[in-house]
PAMARGU-493615 format. One record per residue (C-alpha): residue number from 0; residue in three letters; x, y, z. Coordinates in nm, 4 decimals. Layout:
BEGIN
R    i   aa        c1        c2        c3
R  NUM  Ala         X         Y         Z
...
This chain:
BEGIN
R    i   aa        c1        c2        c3
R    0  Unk    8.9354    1.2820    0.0070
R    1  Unk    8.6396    1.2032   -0.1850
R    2  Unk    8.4864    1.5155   -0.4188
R    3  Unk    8.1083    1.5749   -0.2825
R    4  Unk    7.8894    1.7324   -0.6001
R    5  Unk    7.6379    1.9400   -0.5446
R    6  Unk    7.3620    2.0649   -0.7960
R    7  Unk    7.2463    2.4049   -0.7851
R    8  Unk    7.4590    2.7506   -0.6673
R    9  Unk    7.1346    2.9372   -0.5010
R   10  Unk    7.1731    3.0309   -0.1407
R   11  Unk    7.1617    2.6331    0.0070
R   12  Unk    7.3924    2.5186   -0.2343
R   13  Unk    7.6764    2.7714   -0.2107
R   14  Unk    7.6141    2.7504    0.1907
R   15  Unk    7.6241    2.3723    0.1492
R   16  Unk    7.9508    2.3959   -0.0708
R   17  Unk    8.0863    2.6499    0.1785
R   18  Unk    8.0743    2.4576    0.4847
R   19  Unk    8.1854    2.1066    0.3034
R   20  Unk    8.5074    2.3221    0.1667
R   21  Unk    8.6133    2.5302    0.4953
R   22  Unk    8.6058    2.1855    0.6644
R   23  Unk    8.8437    2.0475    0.3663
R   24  Unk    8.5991    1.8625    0.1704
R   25  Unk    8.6443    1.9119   -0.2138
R   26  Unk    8.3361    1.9961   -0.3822
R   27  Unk    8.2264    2.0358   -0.7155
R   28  Unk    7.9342    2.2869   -0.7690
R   29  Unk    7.7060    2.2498   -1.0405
R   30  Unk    7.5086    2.5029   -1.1987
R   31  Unk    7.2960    2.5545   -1.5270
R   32  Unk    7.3024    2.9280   -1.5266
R   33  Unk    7.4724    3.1261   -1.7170
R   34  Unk    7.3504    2.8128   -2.0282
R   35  Unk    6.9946    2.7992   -1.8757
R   36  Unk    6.7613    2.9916   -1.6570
R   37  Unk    6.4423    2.9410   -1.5319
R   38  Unk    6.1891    3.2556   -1.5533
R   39  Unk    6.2414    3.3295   -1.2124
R   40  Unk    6.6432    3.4185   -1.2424
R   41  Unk    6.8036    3.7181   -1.4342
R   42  Unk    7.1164    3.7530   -1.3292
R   43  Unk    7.4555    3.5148   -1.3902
R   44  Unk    7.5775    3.5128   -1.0456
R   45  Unk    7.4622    3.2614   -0.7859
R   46  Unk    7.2640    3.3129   -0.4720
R   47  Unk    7.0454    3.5345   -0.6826
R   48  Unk    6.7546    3.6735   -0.4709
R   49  Unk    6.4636    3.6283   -0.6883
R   50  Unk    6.1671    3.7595   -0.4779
R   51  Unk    6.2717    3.9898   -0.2565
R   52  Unk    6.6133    4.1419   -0.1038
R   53  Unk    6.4482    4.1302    0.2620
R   54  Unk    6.6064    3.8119    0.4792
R   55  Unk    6.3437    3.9626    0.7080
R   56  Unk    6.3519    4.0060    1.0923
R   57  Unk    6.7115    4.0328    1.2438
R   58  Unk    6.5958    3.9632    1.6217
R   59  Unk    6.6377    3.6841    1.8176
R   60  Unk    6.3078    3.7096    1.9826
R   61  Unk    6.1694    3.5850    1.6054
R   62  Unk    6.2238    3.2516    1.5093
R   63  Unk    6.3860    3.3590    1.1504
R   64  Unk    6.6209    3.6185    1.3342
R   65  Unk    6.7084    3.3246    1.6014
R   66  Unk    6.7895    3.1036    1.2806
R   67  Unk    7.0159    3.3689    1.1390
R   68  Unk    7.1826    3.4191    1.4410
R   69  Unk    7.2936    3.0320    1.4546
R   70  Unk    7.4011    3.0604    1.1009
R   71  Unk    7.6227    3.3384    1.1728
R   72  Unk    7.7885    3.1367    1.4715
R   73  Unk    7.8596    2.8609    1.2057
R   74  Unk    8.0342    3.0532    1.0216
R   75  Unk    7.7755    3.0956    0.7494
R   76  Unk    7.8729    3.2232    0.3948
R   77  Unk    7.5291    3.3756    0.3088
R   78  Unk    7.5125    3.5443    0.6410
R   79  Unk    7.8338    3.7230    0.6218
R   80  Unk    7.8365    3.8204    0.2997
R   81  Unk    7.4505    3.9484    0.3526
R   82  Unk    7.5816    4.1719    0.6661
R   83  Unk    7.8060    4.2478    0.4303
R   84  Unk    7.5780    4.4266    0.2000
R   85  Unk    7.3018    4.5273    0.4164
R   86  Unk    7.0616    4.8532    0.3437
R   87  Unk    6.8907    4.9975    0.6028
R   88  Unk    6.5456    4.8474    0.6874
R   89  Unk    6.4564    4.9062    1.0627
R   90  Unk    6.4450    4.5736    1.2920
R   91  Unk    6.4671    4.3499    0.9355
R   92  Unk    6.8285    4.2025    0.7407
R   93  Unk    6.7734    4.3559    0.3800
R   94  Unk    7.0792    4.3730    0.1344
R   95  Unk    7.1585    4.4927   -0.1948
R   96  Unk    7.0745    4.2181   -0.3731
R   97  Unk    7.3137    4.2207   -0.6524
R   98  Unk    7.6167    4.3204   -0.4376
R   99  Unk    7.5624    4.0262   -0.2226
R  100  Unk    7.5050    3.7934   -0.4999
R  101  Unk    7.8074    3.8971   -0.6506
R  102  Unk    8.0220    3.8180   -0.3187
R  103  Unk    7.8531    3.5172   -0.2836
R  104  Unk    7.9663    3.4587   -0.5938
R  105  Unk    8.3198    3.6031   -0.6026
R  106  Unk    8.3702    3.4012   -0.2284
R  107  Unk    8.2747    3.0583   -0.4063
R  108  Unk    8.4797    3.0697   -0.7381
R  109  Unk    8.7814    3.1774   -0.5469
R  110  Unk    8.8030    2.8757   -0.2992
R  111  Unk    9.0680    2.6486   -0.4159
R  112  Unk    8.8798    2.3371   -0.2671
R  113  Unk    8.5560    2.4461   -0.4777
R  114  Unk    8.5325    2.3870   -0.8611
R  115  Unk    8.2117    2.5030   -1.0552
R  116  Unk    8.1276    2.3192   -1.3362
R  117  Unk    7.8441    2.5365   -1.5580
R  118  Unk    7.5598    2.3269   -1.6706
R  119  Unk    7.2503    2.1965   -1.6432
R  120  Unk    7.2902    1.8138   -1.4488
R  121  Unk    6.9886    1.6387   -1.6156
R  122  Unk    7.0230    1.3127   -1.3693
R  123  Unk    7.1394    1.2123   -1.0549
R  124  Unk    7.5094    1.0734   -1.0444
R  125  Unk    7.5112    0.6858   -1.0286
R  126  Unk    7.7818    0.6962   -0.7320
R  127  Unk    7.9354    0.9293   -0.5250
R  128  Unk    7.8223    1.1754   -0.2606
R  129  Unk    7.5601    1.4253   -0.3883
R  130  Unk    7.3956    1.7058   -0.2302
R  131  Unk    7.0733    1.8293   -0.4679
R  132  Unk    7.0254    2.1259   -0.4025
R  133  Unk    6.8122    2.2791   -0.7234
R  134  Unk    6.5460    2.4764   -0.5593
R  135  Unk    6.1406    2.4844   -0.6433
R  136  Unk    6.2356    2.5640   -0.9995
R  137  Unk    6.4158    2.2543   -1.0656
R  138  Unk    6.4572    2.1790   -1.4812
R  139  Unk    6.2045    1.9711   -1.6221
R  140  Unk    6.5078    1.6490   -1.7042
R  141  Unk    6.6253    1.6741   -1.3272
R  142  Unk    6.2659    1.6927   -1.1597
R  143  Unk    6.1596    1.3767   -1.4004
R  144  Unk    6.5152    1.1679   -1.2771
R  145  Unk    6.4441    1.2773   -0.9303
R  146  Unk    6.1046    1.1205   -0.9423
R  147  Unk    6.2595    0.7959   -1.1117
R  148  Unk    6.5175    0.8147   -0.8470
R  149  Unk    6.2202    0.8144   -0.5596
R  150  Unk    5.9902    0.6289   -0.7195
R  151  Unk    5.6020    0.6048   -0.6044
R  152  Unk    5.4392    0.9962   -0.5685
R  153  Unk    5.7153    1.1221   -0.3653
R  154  Unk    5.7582    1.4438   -0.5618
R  155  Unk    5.5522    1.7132   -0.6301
R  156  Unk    5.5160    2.0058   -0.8940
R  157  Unk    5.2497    2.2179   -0.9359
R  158  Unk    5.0839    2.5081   -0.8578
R  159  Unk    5.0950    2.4896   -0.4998
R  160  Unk    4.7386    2.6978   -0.2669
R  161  Unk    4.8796    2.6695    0.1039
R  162  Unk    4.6366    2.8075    0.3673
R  163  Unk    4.7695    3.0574    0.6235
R  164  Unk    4.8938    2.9039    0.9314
R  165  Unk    4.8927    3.0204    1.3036
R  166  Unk    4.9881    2.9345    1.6209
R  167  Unk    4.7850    2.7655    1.8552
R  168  Unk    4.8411    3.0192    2.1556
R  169  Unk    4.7217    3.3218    1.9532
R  170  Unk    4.3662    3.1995    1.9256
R  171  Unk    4.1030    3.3501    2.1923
R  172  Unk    3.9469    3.0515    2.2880
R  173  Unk    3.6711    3.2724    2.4063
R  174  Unk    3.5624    3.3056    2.0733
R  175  Unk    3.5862    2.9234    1.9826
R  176  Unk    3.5509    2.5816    2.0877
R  177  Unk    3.7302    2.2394    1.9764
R  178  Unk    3.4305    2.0305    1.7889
R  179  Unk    3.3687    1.8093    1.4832
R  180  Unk    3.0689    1.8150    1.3078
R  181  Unk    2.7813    1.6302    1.4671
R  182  Unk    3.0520    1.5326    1.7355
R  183  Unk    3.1531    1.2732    1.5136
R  184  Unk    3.4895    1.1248    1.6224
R  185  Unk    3.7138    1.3483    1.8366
R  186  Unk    3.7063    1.7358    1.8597
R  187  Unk    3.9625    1.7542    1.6058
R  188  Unk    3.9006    2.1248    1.5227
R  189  Unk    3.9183    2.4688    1.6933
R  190  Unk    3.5849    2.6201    1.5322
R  191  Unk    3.5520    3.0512    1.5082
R  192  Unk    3.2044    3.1957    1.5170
R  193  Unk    3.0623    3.4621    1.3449
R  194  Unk    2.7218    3.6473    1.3715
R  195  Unk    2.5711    3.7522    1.0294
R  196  Unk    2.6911    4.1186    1.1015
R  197  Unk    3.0399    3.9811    1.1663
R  198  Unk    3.0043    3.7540    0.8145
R  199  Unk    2.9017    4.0045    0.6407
R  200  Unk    3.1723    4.2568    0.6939
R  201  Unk    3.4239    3.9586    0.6521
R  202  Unk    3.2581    3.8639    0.3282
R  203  Unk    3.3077    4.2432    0.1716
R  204  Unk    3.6263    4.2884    0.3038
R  205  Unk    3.7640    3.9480    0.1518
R  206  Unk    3.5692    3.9995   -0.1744
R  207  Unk    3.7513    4.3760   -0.2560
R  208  Unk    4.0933    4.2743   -0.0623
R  209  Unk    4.4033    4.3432   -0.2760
R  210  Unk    4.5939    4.0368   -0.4742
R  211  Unk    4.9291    3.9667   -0.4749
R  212  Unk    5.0807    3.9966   -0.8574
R  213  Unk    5.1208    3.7175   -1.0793
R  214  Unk    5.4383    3.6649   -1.1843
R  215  Unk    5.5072    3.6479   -1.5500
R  216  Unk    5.6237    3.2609   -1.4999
R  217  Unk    5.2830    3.1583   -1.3266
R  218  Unk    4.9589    3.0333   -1.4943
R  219  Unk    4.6822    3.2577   -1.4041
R  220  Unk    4.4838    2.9882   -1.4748
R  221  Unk    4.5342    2.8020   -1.1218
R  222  Unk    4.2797    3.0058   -1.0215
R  223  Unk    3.9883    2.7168   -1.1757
R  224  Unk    4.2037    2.4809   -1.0564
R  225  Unk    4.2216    2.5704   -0.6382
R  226  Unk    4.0101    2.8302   -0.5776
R  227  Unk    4.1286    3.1570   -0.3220
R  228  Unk    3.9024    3.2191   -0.0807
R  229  Unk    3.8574    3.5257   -0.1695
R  230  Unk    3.7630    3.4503   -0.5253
R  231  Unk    3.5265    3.2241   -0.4012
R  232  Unk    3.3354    3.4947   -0.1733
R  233  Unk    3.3391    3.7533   -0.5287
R  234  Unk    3.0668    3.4223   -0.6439
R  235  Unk    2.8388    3.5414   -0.4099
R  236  Unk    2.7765    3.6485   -0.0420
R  237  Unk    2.6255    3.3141    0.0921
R  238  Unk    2.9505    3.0894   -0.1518
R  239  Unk    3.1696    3.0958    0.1401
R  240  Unk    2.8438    2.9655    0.4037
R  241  Unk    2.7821    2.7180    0.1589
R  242  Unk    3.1321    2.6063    0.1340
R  243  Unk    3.4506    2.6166    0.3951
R  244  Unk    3.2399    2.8390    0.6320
R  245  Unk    2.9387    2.6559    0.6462
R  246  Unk    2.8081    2.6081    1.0079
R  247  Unk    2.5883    2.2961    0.9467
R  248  Unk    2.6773    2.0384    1.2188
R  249  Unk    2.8161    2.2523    1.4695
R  250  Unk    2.6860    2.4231    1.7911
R  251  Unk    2.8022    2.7246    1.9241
R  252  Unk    2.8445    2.6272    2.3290
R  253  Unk    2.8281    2.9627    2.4425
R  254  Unk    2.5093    2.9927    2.2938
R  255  Unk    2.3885    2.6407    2.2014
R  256  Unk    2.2600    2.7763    1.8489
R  257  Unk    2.4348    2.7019    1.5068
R  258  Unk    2.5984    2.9450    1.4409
R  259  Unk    2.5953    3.1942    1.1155
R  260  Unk    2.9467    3.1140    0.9697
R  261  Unk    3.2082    2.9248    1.1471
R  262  Unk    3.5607    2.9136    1.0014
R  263  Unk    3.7439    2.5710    1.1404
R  264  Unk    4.0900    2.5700    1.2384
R  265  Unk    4.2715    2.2180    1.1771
R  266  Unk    4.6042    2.1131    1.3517
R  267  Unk    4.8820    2.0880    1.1534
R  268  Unk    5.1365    1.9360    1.3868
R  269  Unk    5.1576    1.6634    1.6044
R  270  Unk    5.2315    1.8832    1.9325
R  271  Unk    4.9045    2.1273    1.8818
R  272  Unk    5.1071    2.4564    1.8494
R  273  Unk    5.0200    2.5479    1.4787
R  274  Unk    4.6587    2.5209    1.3252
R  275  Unk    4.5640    2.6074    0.9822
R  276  Unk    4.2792    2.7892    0.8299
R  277  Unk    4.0465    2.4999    0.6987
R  278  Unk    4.0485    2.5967    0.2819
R  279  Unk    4.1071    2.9388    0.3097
R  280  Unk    4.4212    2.9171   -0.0196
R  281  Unk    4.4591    3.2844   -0.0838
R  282  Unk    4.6579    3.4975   -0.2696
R  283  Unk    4.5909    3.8133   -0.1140
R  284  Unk    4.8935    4.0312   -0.0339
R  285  Unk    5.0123    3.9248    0.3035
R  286  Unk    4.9189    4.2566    0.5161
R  287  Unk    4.6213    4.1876    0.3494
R  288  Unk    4.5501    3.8398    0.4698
R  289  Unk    4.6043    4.0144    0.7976
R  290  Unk    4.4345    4.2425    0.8081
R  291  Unk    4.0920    4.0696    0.6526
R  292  Unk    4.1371    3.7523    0.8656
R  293  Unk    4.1785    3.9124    1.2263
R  294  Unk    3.8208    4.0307    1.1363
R  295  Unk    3.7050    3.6653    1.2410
R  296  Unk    3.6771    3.7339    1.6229
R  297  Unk    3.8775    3.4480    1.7545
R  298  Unk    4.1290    3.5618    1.4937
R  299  Unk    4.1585    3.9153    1.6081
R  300  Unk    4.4746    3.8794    1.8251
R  301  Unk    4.6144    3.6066    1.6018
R  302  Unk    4.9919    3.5719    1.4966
R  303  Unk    5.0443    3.4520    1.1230
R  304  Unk    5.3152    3.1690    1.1734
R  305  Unk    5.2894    3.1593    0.7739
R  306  Unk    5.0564    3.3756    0.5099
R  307  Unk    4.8645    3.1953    0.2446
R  308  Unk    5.0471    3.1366   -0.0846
R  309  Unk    4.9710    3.0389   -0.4447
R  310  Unk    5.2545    2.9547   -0.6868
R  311  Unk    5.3917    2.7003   -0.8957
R  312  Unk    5.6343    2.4815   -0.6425
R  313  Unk    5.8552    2.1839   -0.6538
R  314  Unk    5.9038    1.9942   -0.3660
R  315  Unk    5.9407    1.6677   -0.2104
R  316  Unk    5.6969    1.4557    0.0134
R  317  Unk    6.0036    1.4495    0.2553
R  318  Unk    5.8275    1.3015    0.5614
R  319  Unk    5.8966    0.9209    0.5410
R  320  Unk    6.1485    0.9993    0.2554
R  321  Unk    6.4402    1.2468    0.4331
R  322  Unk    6.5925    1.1646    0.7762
R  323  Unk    6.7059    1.4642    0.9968
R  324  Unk    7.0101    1.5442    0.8229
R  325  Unk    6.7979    1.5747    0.4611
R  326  Unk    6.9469    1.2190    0.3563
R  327  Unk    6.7465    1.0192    0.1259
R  328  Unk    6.6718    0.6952    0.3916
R  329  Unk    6.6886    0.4184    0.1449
R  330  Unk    7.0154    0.5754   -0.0232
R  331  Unk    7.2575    0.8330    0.2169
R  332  Unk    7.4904    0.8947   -0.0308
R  333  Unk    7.1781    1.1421   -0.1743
R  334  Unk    7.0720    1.4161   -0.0112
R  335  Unk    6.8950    1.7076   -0.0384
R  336  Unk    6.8748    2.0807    0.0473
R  337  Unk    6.6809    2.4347    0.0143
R  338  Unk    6.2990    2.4853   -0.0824
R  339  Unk    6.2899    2.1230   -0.3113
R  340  Unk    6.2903    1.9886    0.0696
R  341  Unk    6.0515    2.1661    0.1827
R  342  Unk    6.1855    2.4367    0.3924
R  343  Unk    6.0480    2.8147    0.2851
R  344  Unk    6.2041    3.0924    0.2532
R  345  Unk    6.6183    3.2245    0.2171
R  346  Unk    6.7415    3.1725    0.5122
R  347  Unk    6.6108    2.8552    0.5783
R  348  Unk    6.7304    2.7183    0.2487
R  349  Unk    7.0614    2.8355    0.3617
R  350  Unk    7.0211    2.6669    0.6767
R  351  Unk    6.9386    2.3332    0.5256
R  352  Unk    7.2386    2.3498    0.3130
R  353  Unk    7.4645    2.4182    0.6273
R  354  Unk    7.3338    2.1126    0.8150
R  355  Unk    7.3948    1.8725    0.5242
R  356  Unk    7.7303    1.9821    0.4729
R  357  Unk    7.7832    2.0088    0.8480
R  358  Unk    7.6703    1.5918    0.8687
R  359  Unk    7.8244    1.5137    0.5460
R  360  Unk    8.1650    1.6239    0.6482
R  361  Unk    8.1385    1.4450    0.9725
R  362  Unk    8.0643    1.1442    0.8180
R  363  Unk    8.3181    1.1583    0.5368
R  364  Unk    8.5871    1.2649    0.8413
R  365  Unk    8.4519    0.9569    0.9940
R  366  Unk    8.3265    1.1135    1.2902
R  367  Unk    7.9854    1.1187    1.5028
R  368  Unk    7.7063    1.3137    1.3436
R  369  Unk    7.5819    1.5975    1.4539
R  370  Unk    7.2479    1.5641    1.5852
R  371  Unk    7.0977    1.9343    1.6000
R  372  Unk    6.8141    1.9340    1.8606
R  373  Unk    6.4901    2.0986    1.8247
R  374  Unk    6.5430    2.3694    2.0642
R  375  Unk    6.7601    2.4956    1.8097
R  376  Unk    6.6082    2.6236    1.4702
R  377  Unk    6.8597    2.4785    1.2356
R  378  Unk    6.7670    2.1542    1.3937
R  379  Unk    6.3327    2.2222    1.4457
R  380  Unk    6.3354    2.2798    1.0495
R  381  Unk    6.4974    1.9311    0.9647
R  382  Unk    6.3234    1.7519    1.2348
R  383  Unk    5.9812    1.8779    1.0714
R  384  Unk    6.0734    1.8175    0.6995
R  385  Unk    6.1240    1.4400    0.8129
R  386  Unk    5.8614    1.3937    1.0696
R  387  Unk    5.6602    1.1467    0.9581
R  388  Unk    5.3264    1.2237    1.1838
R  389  Unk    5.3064    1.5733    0.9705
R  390  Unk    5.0036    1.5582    0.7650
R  391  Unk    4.9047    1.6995    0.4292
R  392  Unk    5.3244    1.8730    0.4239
R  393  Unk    5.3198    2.1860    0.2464
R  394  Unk    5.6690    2.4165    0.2968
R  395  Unk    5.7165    2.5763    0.6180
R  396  Unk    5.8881    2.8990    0.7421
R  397  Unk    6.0934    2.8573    1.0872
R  398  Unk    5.8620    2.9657    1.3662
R  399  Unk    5.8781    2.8861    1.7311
R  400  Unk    5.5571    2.6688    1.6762
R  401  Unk    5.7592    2.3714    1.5661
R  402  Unk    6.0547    2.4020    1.8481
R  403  Unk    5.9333    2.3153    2.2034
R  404  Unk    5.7354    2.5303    2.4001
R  405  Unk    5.8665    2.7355    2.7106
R  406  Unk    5.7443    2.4983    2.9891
R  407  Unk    5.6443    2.7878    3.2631
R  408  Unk    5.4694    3.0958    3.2051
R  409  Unk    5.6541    3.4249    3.1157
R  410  Unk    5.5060    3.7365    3.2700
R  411  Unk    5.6686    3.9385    3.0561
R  412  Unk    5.4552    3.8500    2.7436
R  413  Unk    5.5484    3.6851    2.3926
R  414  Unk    5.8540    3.8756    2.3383
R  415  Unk    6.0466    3.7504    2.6518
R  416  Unk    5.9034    3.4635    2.6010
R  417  Unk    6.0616    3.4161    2.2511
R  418  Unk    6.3331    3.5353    2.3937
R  419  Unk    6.3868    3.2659    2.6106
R  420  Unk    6.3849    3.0162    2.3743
R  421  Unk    6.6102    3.2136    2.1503
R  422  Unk    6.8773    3.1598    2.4208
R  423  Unk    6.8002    2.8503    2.4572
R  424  Unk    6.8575    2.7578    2.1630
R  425  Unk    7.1947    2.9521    2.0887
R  426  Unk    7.3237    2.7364    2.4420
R  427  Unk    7.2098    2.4065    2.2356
R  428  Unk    7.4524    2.5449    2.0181
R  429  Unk    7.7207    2.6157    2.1447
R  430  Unk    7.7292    2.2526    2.3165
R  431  Unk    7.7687    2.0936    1.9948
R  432  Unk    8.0438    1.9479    1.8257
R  433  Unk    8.0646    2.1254    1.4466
């Protein structure tokens, strides 16, 4: 049986390596640390948990509990050795951080089908099978042959400004309307109000709202380079009118006055369920970005699919360039897996890692792939990292806004809605072959 390599032991690559090996796939498992760290890491073992030791929510009814659920009924290494070595932390999966890296680590090096070879990999392998799987830190020799490998400006590093995102449903359209300015074209965007007593107490509130820390492996200099919102009303209180809250061109139907301020919502899907906040890159604290942006009236009820972020990232332009199973299209013996595709956060990076060793194996078995459909999460995370109609493609948390809607109304609200879906999903499942 041909040995699959895979670069990188974090949390999709020991998942990846997991799966390929408990289905009797050799694998060797590549990894720089203990030689070479980037600032982010400070501990030896792998699966290291670098920001914080929360997998957050644990309940089906939200779209990351949903996904950790289906990762526990594949067997998943990361889950199991995280409900392992679980704290206490209400409704959310937290563990102790270097307890679970440690059996993530013990659980890999022990595997007779799984040798780890310590070192950095500065370049793809010519041949073979290869599963990359080197996170948004990648070294600067692998990130430049990765770019060689693609070709054209299909990779990306730098400091990435993402602007929150919400879903579409959350939005009292009440409060707004879909226009363009002038009515120019379509009515591409969902545009907010607000008066100039509502502006103004957004404008203070934003202006003294509390930052998130920068870490000591960031430059604070970003700042020039894609400006927060919120350093951008601190320039003075009319900045933000002037700029992405300017009203000019648009006309309040409700009233059929331009407004004061209007903050425009984009789409950023092709199905209409998630919209993002037209240049609002922050890097406010996240209860922070909730609690300042609800103040826009349309916003007031609204449910944060995915906070604002500033940090240095490295990630592919995957639309166009990864099929559903994270395969490079114009060479499937490459593929790749965790945040360098595009997927955010722990769990989905573990996710990731499980579905390309899940299809990998299947193919090297010579049997039918396994095609894992939206309804599930595993399967609505790939499915967005290679859907070509996504626009401007930043990295995305699982939410229910990219798996298909509940077609009826629930009476019972959002929860039982969510909840709906969640089982759904977990029926998908269980139907398939893995």
């Amino acid at each position: 049986m041909e040995t699959v390599v895979v670069i990188g032991a974090g949390l999709a690559g020991c998942e990846c390596a997991w799966q390929l090996a408990k289905r009797g796939i050799p694998v060797e498992l590549h990894e720089m640390k203990p030689q070479k760290s980037t600032p982010a890491h400070h501990s030896p073992d792998f699966a290291e948990l670098v920001c914080s030791n929360s997998l957050r929510s644990d309940q089906i009814e939200n779209a990351v509990g949903l996904l950790k659920e289906e990762l526990r009924r594949l067997d998943s290494l990361i889950l199991s050795c995280a409900d392992a070595h679980r704290v206490e932390a209400g409704a959310a999966l937290a563990v102790d951080r270097h307890a679970f890296a440690a059996a993530v680590t013990e659980k890999i090096k022990s595997h007779p089908l799984i040798t780890v070879v310590e070192g950095e990999v500065t370049a793809i392998p010519e041949e073979g099978q290869v599963v990359i799987a080197a996170g948004p830190l990648a070294s600067e020799s692998l990130s430049a042959d990765i770019q060689r490998f693609l070709g054209g400006e299909s990779y990306l590093s730098f400091f990435d400004a993402a602007a929150p995102l919400i879903s579409y449903e959350s939005i009292d359209m009440e409060q707004a309307w879909f226009a363009s300015r002038y009515d120019k074209g379509t009515a591409d965007y969902i545009n907010c109000a607000l008066s100039q007593e509502e502006y103004m107490a957004f404008w203070e509130a934003l202006g003294t709202a509390e930052e998130a820390p920068v870490h000591g492996f960031e430059d604070a200099g970003v700042f020039e380079g894609c400006m927060p919102v919120e350093v951008m009303a601190r320039r003075g209180v009319d900045t933000l009118r002037y700029g992405p809250l300017k009203p000019k061109g648009l006309r309040d139907p409700r009233t059929g006055q331009t407004p004061y301020a209007v903050v425009q919502l984009r789409k950023d899907n092709a199905d209409g369920t998630v919209y993002n906040l037209v240049g609002f890159q922050t890097h406010l604290k996240w209860g922070e970005q909730k609690r300042v942006f609800s103040m826009i009236p349309a916003l007031r009820n609204a449910e944060f699919l995915r906070y604002g972020v500033m940090h240095r990232n490295t990630y592919l332009r995957s639309p166009g360039l990864l099929d559903r199973y994270y395969r490079v299209k114009k060479a499937p013996r490459v593929m790749f897996a965790g945040q360098i595709t595009g997927v955010e956060g722990y769990v989905e990076s573990t996710a990731s890692g499980a579905l390309c060793a899940i299809e990998l194996a299947h193919r090297l078995l010579g049997q039918s792939p396994v095609d894992f459909p939206q309804e599930t999460a595993i399967g609505s995370l790939a499915l967005y990292v290679s859907n070509e109609s996504v626009t401007d493609f930043q990295p995305m948390n699982v939410n229910f806004g990219i798996m298909p809607p509940w077609p009826e109304r629930v009476k019972g609200g959002k929860r039982e809605k969510n909840t709906l879906i969640a089982n759904r999903a977990l029926a998908a499942l269980e139907g398939l072959e893995v």
